[in-house]
N, CA, C and O atoms as a Tinker XYZ file with bonds, in Angstrom:
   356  protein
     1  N   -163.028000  -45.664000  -40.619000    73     2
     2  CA  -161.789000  -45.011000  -40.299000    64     1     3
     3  C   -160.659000  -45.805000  -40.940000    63     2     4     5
     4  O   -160.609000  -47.019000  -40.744000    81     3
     5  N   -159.762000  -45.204000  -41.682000    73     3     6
     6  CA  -158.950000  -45.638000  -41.891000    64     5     7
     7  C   -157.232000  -46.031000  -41.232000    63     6     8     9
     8  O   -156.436000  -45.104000  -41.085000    81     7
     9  N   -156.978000  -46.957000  -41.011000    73     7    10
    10  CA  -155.796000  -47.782000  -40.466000    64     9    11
    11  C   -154.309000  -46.890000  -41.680000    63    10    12    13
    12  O   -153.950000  -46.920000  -42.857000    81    11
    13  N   -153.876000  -46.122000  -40.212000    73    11    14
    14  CA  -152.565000  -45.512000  -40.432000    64    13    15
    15  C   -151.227000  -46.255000  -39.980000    63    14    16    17
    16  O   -150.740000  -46.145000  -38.855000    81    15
    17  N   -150.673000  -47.073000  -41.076000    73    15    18
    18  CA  -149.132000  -47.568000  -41.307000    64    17    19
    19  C   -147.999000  -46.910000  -40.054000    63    18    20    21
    20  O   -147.213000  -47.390000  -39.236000    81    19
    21  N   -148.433000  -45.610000  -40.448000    73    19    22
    22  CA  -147.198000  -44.545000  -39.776000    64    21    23
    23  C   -146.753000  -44.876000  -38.191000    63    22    24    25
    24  O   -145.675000  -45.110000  -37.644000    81    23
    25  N   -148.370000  -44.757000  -37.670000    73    23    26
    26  CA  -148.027000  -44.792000  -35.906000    64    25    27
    27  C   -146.959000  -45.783000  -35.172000    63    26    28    29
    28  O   -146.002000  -45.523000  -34.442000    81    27
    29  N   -147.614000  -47.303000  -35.757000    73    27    30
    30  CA  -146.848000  -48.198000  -35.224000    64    29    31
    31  C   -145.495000  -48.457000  -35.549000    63    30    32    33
    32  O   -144.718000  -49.129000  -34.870000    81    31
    33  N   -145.231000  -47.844000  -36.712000    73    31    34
    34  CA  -143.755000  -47.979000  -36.846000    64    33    35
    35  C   -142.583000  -46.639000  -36.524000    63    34    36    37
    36  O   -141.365000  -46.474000  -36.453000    81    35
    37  N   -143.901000  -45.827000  -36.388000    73    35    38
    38  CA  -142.668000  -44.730000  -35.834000    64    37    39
    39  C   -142.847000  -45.069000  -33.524000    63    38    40    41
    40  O   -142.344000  -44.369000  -32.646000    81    39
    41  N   -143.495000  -46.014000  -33.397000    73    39    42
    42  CA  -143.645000  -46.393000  -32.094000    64    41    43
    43  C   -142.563000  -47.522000  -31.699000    63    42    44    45
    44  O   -142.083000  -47.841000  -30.612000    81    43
    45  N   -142.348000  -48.055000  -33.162000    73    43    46
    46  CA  -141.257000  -49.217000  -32.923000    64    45    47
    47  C   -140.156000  -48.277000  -33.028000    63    46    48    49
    48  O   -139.458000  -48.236000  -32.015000    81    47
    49  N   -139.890000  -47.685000  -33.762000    73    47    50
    50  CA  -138.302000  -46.782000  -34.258000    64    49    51
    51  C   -137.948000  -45.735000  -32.682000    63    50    52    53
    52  O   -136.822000  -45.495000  -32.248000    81    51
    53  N   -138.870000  -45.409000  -32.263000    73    51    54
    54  CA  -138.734000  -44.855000  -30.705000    64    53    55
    55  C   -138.092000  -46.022000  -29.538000    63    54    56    57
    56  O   -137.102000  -45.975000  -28.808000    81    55
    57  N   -139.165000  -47.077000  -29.752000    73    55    58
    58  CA  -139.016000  -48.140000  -29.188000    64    57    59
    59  C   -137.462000  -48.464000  -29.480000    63    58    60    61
    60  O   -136.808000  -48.277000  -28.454000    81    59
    61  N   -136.928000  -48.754000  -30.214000    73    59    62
    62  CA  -136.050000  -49.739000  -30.776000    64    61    63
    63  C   -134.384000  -48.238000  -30.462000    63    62    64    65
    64  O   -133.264000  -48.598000  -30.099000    81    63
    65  N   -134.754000  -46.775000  -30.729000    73    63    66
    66  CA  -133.971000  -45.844000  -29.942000    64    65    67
    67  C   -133.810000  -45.631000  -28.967000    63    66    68    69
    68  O   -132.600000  -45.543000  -28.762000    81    67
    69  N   -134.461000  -45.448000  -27.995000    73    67    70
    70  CA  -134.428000  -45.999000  -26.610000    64    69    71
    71  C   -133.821000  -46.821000  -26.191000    63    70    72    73
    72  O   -133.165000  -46.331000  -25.273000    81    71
    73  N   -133.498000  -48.374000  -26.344000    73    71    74
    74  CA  -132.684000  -49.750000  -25.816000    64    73    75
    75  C   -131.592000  -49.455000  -26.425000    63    74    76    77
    76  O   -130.634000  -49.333000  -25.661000    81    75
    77  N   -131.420000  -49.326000  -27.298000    73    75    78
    78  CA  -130.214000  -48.613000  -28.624000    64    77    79
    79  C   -129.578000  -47.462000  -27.413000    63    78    80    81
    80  O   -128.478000  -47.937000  -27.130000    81    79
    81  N   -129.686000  -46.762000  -26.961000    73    79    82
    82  CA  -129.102000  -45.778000  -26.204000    64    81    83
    83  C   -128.340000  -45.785000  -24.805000    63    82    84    85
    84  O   -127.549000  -45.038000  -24.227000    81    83
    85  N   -128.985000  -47.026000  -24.542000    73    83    86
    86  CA  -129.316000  -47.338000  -22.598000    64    85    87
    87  C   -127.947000  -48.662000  -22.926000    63    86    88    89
    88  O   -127.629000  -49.247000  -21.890000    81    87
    89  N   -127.447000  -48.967000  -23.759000    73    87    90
    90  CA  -126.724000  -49.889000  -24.012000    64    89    91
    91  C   -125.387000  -50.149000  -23.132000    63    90    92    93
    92  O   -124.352000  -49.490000  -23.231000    81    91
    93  N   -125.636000  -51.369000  -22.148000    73    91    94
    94  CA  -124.429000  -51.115000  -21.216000    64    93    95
    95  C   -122.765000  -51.529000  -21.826000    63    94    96    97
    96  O   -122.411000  -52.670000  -22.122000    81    95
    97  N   -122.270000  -50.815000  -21.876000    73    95    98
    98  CA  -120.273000  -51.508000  -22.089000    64    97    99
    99  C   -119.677000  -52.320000  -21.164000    63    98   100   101
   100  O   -119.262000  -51.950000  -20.065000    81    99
   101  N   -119.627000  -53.670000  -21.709000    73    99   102
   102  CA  -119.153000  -54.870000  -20.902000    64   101   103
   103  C   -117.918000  -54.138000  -20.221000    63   102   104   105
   104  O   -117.478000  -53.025000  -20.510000    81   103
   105  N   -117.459000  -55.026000  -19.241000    73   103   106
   106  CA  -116.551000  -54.817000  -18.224000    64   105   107
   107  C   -115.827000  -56.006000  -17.940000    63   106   108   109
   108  O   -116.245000  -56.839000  -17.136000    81   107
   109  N   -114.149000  -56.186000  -18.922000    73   107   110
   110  CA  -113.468000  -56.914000  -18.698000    64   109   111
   111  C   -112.662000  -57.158000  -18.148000    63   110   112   113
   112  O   -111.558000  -57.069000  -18.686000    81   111
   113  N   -112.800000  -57.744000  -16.332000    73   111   114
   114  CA  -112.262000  -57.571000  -15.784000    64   113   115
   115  C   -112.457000  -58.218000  -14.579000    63   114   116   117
   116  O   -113.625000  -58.584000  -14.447000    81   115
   117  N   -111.541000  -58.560000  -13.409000    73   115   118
   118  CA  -111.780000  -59.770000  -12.613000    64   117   119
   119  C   -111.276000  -59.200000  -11.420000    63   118   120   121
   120  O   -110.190000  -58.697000  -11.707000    81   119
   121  N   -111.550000  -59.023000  -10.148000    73   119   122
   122  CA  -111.429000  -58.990000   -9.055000    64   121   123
   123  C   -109.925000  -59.849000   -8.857000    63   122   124   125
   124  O   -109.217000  -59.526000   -7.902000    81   123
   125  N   -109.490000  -60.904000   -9.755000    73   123   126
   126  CA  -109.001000  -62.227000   -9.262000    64   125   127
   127  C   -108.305000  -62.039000  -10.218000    63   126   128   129
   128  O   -109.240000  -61.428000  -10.736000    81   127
   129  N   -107.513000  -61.978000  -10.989000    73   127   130
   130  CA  -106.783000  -62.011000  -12.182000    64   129   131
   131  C   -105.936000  -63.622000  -12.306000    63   130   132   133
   132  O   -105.115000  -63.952000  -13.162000    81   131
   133  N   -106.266000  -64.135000  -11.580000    73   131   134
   134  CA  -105.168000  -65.715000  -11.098000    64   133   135
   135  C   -106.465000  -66.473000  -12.112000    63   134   136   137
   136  O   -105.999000  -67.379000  -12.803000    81   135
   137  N   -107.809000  -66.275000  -12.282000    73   135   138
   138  CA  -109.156000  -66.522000  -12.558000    64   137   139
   139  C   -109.371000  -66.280000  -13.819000    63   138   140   141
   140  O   -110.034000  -67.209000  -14.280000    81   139
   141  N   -109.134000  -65.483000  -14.610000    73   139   142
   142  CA  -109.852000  -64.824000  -15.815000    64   141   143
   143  C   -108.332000  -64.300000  -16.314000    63   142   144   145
   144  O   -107.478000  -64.000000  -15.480000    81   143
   145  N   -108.098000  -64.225000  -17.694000    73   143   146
   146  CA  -106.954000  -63.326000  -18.200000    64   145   147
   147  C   -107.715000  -62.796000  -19.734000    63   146   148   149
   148  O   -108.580000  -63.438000  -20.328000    81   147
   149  N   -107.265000  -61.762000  -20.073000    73   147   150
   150  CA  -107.488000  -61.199000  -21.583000    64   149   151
   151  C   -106.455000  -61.200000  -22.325000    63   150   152   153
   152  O   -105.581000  -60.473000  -21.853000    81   151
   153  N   -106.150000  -61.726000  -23.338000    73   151   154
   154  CA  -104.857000  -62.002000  -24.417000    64   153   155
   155  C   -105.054000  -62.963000  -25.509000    63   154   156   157
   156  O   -105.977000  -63.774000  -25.446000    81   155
   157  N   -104.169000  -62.921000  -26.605000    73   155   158
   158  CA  -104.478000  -63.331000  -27.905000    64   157   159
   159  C   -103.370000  -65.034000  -27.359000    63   158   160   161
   160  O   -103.493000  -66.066000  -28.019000    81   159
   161  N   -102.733000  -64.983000  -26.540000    73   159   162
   162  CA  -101.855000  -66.131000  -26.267000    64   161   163
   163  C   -102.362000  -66.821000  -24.857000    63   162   164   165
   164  O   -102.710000  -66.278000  -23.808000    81   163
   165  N   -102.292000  -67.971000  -25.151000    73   163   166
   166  CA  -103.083000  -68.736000  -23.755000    64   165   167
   167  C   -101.523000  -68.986000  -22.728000    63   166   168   169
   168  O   -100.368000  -69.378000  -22.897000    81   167
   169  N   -102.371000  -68.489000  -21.659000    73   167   170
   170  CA  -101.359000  -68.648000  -20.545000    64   169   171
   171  C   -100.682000  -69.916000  -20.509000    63   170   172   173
   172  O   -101.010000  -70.707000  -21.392000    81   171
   173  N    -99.650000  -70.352000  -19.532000    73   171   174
   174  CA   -98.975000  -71.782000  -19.264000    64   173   175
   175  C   -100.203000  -72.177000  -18.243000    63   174   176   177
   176  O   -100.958000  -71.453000  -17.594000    81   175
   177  N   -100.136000  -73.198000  -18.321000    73   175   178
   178  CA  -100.499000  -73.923000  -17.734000    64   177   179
   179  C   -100.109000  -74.381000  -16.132000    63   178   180   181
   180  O    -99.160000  -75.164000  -16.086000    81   179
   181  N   -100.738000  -73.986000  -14.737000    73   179   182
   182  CA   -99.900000  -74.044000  -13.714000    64   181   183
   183  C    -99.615000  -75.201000  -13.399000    63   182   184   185
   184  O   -100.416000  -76.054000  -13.779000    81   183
   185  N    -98.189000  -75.748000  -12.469000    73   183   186
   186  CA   -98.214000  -77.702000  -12.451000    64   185   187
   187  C    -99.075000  -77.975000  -12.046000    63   186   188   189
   188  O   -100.000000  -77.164000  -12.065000    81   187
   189  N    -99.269000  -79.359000  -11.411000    73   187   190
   190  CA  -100.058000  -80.070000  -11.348000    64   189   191
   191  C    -99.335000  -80.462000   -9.561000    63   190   192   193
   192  O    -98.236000  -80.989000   -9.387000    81   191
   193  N   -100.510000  -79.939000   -8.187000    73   191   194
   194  CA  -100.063000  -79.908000   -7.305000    64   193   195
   195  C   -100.831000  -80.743000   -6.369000    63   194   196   197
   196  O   -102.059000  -80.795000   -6.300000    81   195
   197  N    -99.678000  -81.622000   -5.401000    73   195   198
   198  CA  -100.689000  -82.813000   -5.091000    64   197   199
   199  C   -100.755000  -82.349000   -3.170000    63   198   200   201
   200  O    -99.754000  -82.350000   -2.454000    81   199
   201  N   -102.241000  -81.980000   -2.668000    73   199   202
   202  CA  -102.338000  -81.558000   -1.261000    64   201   203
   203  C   -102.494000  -82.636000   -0.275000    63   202   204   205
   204  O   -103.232000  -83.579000   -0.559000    81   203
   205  N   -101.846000  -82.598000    0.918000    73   203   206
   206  CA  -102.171000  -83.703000    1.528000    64   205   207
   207  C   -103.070000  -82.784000    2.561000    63   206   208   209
   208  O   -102.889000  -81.610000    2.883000    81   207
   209  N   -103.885000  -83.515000    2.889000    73   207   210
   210  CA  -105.384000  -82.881000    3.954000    64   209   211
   211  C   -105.303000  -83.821000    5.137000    63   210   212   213
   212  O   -106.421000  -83.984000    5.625000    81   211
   213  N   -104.351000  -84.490000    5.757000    73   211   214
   214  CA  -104.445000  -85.325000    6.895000    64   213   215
   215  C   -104.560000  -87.155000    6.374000    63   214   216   217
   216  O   -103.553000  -87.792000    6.066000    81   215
   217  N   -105.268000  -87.455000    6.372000    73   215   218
   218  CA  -105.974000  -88.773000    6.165000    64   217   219
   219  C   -105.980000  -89.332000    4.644000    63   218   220   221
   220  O   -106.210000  -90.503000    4.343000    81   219
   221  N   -105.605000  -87.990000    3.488000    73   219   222
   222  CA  -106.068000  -88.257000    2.477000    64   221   223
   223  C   -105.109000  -87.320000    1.701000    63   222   224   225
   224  O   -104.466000  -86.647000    2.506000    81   223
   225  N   -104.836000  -87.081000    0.586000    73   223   226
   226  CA  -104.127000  -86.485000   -0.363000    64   225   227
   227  C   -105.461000  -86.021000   -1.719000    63   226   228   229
   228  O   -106.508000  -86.645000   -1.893000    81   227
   229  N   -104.981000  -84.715000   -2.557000    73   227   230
   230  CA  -105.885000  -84.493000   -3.171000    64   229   231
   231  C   -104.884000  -83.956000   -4.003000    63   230   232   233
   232  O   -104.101000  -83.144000   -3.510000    81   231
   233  N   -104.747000  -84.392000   -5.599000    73   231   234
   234  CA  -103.901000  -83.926000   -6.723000    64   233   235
   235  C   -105.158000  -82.714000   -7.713000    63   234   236   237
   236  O   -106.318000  -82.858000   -8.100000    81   235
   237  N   -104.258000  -81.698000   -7.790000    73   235   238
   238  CA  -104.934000  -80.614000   -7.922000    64   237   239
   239  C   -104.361000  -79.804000   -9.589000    63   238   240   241
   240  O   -103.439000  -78.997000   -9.717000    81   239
   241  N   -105.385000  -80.434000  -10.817000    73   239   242
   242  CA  -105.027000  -79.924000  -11.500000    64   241   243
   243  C   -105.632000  -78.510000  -12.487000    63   242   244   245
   244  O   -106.840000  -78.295000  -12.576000    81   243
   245  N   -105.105000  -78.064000  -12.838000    73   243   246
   246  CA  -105.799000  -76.268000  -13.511000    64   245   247
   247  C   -105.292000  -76.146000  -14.723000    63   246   248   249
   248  O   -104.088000  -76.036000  -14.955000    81   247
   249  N   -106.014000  -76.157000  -15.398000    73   247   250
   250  CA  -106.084000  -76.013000  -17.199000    64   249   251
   251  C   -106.863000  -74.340000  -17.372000    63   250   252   253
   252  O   -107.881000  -74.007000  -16.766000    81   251
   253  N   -106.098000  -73.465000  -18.335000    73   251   254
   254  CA  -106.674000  -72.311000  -18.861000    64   253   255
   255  C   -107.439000  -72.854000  -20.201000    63   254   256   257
   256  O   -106.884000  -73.604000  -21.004000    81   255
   257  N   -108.895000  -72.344000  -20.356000    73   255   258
   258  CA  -109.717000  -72.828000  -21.113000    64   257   259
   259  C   -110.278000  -71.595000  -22.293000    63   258   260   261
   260  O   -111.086000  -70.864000  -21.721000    81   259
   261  N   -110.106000  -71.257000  -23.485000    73   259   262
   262  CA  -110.956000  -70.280000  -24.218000    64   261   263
   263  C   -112.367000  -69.877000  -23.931000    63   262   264   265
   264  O   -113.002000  -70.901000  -23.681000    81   263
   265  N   -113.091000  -68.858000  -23.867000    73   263   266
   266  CA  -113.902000  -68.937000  -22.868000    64   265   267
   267  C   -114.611000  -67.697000  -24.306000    63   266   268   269
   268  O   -115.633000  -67.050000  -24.075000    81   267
   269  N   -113.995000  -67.593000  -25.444000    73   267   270
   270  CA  -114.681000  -66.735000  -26.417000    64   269   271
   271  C   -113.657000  -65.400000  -26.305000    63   270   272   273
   272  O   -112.558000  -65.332000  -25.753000    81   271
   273  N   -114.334000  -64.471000  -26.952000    73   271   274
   274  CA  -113.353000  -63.291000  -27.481000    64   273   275
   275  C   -114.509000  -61.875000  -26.932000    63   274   276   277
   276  O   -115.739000  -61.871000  -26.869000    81   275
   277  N   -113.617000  -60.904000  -26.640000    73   275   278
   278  CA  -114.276000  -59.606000  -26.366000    64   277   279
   279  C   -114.137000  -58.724000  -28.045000    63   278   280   281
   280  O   -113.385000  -58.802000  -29.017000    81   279
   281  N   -115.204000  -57.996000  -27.693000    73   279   282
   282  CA  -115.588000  -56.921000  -28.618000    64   281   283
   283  C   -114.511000  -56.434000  -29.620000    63   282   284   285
   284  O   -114.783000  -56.221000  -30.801000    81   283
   285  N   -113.178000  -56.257000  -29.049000    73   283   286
   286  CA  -111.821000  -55.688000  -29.809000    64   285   287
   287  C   -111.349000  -56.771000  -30.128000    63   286   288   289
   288  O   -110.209000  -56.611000  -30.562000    81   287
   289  N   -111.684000  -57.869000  -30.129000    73   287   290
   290  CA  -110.975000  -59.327000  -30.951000    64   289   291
   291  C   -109.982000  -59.832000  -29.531000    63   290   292   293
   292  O   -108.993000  -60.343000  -30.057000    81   291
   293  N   -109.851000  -59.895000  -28.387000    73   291   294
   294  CA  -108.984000  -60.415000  -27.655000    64   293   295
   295  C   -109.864000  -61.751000  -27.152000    63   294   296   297
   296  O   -111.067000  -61.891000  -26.931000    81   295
   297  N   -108.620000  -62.752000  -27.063000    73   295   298
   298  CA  -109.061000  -63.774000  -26.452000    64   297   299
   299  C   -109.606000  -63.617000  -24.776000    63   298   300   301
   300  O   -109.075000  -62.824000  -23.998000    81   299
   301  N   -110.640000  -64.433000  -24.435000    73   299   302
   302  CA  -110.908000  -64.621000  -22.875000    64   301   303
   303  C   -110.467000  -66.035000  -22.702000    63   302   304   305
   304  O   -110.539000  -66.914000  -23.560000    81   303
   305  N   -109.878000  -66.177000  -21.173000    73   303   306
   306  CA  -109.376000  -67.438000  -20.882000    64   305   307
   307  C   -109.937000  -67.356000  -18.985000    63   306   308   309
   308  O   -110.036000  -66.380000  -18.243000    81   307
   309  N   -110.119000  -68.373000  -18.812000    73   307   310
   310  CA  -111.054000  -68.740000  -17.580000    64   309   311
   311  C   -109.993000  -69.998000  -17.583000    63   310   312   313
   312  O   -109.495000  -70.592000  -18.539000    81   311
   313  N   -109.800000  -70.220000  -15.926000    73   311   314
   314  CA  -108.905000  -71.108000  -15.150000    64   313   315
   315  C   -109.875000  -72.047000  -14.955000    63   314   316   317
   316  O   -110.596000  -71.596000  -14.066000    81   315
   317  N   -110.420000  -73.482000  -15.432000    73   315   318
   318  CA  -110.535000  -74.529000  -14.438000    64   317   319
   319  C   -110.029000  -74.827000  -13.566000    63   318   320   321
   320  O   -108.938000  -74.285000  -13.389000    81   319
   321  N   -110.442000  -75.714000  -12.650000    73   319   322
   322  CA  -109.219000  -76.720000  -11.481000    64   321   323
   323  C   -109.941000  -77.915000  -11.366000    63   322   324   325
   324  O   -111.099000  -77.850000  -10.954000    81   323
   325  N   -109.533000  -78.809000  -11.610000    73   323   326
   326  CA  -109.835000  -80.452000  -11.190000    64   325   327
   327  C   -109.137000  -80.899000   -9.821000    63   326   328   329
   328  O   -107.921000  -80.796000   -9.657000    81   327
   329  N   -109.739000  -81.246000   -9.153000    73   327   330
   330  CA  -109.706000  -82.172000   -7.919000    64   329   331
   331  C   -109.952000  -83.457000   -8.338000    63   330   332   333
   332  O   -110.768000  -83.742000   -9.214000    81   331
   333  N   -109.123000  -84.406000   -7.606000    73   331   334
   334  CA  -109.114000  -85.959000   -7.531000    64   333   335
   335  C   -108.672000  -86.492000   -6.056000    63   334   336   337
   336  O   -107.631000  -86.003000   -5.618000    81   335
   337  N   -109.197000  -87.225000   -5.430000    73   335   338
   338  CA  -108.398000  -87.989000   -4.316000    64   337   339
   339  C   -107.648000  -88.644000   -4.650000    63   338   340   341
   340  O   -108.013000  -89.336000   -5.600000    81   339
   341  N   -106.430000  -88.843000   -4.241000    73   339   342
   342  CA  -105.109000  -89.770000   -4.480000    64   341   343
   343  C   -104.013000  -90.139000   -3.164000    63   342   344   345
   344  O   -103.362000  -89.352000   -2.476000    81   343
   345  N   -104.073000  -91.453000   -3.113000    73   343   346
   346  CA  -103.611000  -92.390000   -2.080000    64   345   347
   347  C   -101.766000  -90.854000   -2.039000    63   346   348   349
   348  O   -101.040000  -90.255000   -2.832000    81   347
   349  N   -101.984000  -91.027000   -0.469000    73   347   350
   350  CA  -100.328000  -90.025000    0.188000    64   349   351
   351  C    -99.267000  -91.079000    0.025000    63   350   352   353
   352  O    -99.495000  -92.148000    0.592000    81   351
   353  N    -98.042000  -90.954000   -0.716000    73   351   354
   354  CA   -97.013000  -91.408000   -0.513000    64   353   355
   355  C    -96.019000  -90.818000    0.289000    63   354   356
   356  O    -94.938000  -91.386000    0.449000    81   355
């Protein structure tokens, strides 16, 4: 019997139409917007705010970080926050 080329590649081209179709569209977008922003310009930067918790003080800083680009070329930016303990004056 002879070995037919055809099957398996018209099994991949089905295969490969199928996932091709089912293709989900990201969703840019945040519950939190204080969290995540979309724009070609990076936000300011919020100050730098120092909490006192009773016994102890905690300086609280938040840097906006590039986080890569969506599909239409816009920047993504994601909020860090750093915590430090620091003596209460």
């Amino acid at each position: 019997m002879r070995f037919s080329p055809i099957l398996p590649v018209l099994a991949l081209a089905t295969l490969i139409a199928g996932c091709a179709g089912s293709a989900i569209a990201p969703n840019y977008t945040s519950q939190n917007p204080d969290i995540m922003r979309i724009g070609n310009e990076r936000p300011a930067d919020p100050q730098v705010e120092t909490e006192n918790l009773g016994s102890y003080c905690v300086k609280v800083t938040e840097t906006w970080n590039e986080q890569g680009e969506t599909p239409d070329g816009q920047q993504l930016w994601a909020l860090d926050t750093q915590r430090s303990v620091v003596p209460c004056n």
